[in-house]
C-alpha positions as a Markdown table, in Angstrom:
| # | Residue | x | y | z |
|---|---|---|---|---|
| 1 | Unk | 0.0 | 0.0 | 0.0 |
| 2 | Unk | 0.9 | 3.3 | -0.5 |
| 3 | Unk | 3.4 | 4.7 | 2.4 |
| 4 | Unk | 6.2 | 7.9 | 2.9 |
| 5 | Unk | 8.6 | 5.3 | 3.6 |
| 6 | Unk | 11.6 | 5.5 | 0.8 |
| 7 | Unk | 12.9 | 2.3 | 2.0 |
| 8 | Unk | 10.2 | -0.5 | 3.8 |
| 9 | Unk | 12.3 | 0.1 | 6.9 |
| 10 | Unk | 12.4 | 3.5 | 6.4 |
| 11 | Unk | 11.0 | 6.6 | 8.1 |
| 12 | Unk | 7.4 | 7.6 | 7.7 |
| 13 | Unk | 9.0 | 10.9 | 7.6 |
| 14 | Unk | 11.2 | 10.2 | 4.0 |
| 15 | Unk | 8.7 | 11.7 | 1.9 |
| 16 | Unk | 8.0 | 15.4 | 3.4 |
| 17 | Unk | 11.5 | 15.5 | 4.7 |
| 18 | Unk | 12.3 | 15.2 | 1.1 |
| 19 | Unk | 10.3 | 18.6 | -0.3 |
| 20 | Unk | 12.5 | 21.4 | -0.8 |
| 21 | Unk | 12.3 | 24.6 | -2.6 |
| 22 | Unk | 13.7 | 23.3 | -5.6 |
| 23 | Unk | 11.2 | 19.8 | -5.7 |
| 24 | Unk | 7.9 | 21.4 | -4.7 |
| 25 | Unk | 6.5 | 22.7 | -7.8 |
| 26 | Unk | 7.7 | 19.9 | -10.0 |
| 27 | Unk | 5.9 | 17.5 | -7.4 |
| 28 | Unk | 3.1 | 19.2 | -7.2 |
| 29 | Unk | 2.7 | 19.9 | -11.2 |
| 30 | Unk | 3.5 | 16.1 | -11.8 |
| 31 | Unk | 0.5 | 15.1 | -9.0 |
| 32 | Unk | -2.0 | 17.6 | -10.7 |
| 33 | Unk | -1.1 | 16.2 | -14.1 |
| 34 | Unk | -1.9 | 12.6 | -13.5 |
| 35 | Unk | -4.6 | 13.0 | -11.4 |
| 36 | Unk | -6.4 | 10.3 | -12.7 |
| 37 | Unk | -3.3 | 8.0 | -11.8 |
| 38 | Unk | -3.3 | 9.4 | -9.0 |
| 39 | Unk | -6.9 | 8.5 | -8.1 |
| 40 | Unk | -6.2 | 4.9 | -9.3 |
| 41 | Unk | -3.1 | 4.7 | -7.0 |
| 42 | Unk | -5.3 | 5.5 | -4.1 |
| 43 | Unk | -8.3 | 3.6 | -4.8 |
| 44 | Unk | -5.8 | 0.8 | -4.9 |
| 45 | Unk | -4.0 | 0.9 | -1.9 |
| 46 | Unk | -8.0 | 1.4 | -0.6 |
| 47 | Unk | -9.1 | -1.9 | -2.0 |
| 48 | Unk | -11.0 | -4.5 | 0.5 |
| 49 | Unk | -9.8 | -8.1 | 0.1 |
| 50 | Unk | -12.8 | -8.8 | -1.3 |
| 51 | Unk | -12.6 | -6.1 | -4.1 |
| 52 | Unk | -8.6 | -7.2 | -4.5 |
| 53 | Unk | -10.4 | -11.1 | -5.1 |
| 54 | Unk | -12.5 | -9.9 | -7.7 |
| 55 | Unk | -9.7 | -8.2 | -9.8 |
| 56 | Unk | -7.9 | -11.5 | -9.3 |
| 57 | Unk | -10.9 | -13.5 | -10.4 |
| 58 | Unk | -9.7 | -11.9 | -13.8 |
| 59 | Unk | -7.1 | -14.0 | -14.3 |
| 60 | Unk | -7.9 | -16.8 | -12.1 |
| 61 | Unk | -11.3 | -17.6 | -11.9 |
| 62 | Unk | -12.2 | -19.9 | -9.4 |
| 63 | Unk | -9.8 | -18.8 | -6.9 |
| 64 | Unk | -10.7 | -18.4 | -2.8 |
| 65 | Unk | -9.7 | -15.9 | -1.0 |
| 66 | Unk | -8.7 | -17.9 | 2.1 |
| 67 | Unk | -6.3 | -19.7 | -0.6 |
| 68 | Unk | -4.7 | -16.1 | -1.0 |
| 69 | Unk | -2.0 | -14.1 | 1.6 |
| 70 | Unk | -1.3 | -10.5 | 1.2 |
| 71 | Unk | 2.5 | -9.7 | 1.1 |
| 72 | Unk | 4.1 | -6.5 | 1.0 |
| 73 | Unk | 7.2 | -7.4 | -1.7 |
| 74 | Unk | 8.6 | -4.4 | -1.5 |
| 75 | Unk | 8.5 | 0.0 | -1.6 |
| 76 | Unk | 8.4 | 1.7 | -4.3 |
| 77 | Unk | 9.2 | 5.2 | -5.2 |
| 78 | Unk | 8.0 | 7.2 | -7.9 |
| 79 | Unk | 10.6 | 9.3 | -9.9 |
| 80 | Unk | 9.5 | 12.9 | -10.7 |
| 81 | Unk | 11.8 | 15.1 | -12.8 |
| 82 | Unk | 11.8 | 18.7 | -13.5 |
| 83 | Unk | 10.1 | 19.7 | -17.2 |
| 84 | Unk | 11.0 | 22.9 | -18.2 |
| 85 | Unk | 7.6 | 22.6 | -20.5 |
| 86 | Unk | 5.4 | 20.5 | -18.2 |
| 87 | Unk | 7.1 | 21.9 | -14.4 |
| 88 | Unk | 7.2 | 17.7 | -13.3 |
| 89 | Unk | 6.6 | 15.2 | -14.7 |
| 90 | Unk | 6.3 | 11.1 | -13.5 |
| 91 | Unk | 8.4 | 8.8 | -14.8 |
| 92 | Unk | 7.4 | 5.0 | -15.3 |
| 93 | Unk | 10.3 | 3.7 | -16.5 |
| 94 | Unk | 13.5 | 2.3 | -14.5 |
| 95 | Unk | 16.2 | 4.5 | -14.6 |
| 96 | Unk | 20.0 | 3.6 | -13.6 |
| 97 | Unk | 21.9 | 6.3 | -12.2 |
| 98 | Unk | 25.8 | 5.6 | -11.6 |
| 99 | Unk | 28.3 | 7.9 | -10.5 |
| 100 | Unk | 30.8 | 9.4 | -12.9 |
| 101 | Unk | 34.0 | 7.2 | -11.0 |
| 102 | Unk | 31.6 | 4.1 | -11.2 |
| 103 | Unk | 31.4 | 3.7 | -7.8 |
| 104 | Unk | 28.0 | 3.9 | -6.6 |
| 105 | Unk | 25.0 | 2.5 | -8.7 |
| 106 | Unk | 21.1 | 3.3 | -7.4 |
| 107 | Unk | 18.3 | 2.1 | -9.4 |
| 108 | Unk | 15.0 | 4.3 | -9.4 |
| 109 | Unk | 11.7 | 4.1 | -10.7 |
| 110 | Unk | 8.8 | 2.3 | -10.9 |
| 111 | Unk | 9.7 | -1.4 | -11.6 |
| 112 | Unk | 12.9 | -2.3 | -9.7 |
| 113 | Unk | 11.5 | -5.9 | -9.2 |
| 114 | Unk | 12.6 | -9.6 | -10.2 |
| 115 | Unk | 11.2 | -8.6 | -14.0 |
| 116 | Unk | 14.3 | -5.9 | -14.2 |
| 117 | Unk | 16.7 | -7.5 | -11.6 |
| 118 | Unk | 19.2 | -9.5 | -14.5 |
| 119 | Unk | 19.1 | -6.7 | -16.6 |
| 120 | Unk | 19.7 | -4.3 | -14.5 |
| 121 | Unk | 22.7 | -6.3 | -13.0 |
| 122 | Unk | 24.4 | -6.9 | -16.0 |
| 123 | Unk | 24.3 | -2.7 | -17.1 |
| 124 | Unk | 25.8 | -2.2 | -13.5 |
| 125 | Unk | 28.9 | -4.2 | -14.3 |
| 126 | Unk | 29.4 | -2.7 | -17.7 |
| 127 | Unk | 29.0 | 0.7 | -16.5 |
| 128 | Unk | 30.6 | 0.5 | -13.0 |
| 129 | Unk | 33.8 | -1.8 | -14.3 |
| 130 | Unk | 33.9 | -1.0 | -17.9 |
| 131 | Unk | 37.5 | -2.0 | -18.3 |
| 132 | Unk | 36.9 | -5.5 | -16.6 |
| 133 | Unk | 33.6 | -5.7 | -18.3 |
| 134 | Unk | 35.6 | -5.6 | -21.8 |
| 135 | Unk | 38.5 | -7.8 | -20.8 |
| 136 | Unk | 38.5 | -11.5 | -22.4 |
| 137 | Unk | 38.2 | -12.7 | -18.8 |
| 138 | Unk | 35.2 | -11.1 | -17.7 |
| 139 | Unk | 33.3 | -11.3 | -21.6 |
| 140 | Unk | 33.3 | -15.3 | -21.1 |
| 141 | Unk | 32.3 | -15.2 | -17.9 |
| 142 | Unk | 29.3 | -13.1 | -18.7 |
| 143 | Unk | 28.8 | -15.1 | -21.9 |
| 144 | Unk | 28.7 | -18.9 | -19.6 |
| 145 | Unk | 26.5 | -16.8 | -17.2 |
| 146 | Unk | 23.9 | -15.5 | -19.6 |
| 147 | Unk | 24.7 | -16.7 | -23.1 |
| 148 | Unk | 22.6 | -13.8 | -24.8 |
| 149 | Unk | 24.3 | -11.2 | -23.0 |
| 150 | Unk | 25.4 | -8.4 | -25.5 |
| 151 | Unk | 23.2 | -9.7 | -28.7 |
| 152 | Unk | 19.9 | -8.7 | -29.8 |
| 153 | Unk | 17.3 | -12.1 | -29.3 |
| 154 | Unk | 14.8 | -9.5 | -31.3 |
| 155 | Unk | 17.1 | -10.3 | -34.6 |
| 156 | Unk | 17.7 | -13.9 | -33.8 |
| 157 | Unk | 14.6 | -16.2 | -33.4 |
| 158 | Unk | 16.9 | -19.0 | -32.7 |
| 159 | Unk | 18.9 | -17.5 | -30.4 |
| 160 | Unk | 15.8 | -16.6 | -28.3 |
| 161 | Unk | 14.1 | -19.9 | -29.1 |
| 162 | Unk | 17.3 | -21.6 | -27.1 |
| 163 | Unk | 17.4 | -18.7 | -24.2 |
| 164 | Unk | 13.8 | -19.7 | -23.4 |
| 165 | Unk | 14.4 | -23.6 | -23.8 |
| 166 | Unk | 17.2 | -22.8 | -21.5 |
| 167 | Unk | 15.3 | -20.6 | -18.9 |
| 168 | Unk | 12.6 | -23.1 | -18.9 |
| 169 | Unk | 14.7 | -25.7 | -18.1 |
| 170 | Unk | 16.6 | -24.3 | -15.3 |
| 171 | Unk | 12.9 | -22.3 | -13.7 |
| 172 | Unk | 11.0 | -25.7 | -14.1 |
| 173 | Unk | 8.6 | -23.9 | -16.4 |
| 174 | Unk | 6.1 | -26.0 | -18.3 |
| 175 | Unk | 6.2 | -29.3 | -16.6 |
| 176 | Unk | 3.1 | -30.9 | -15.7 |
| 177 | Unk | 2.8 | -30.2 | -11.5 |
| 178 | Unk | 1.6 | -33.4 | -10.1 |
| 179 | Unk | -1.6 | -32.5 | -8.0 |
């Protein structure tokens, strides 16, 4: 649900100690902006477990919701940057931010989850160890690792064909579950 926290340990205080006079007007242009996001984020966090049962009912019909636990899998934090055009807007993708040196990496934005996580660590090492990154060493490493790293599977069917075989295999993906 929808929290101040930065961090899900954090401080209920992160997100007003946050505003200062150079954040304010983009955060409050971005909010007015999306307003009808932001009316969906908080009829979301305001769903019932009932009303969360029927959305899932969607893609799983004849689910129960005593078969169901609520987890919190993580905190989230919107990214709002300054528009000269638009004063602030929202951003919805993930963004990588490292420092100049390479020695600090922080991910931000709205999807820093498992569906991100490999891809994600793999622009980390080439941008915070370039040098390494490039070496003979390191490439075939990365290659055994993830055998697709650095080619395009969008202009090579069966490259990708393989990389999900692969996948698959190692997830346990599309074998019959004994019930």
């Amino acid at each position: 649900g929808f929290s101040t926290k930065f961090l899900k340990n954090g401080s209920l205080l992160d997100l007003p100690k946050s505003i200062r006079f150079d954040n304010a007007i983009p955060m409050m242009f971005a909010g007015m902006k999306n307003m009808p996001l932001t009316k969906y984020l908080i009829e979301q966090v305001r769903q019932t477990p009932e009303q969360r049962l029927l959305a899932l009912r969607e893609y799983v019909p004849f689910t129960k919701l005593e078969d169901w636990e609520l987890l919190e899998a993580g905190q989230r934090v919107q990214v709002i940057k300054k528009d000269k055009e638009k004063g602030g807007v929202l951003e919805f993708g993930t963004e990588l931010v490292v420092s100049a040196d390479g020695t600090v990496a922080a991910l931000l934005g709205a999807s820093p989850g498992a569906s991100t996580a490999a891809s994600v660590m793999l622009d980390i090492v080439s941008r915070c160890f370039k040098k390494r990154s490039q070496s003979d060493h390191w490439g075939k490493k990365l290659k055994q690792m993830v055998p697709s790293f650095g080619l395009a599977l969008s202009k090579n069917e069966e490259l990708l064909t393989e990389t999900r075989q692969r996948t698959s295999a190692i997830l346990g993906l599309g074998k019959q579950q004994k019930q």
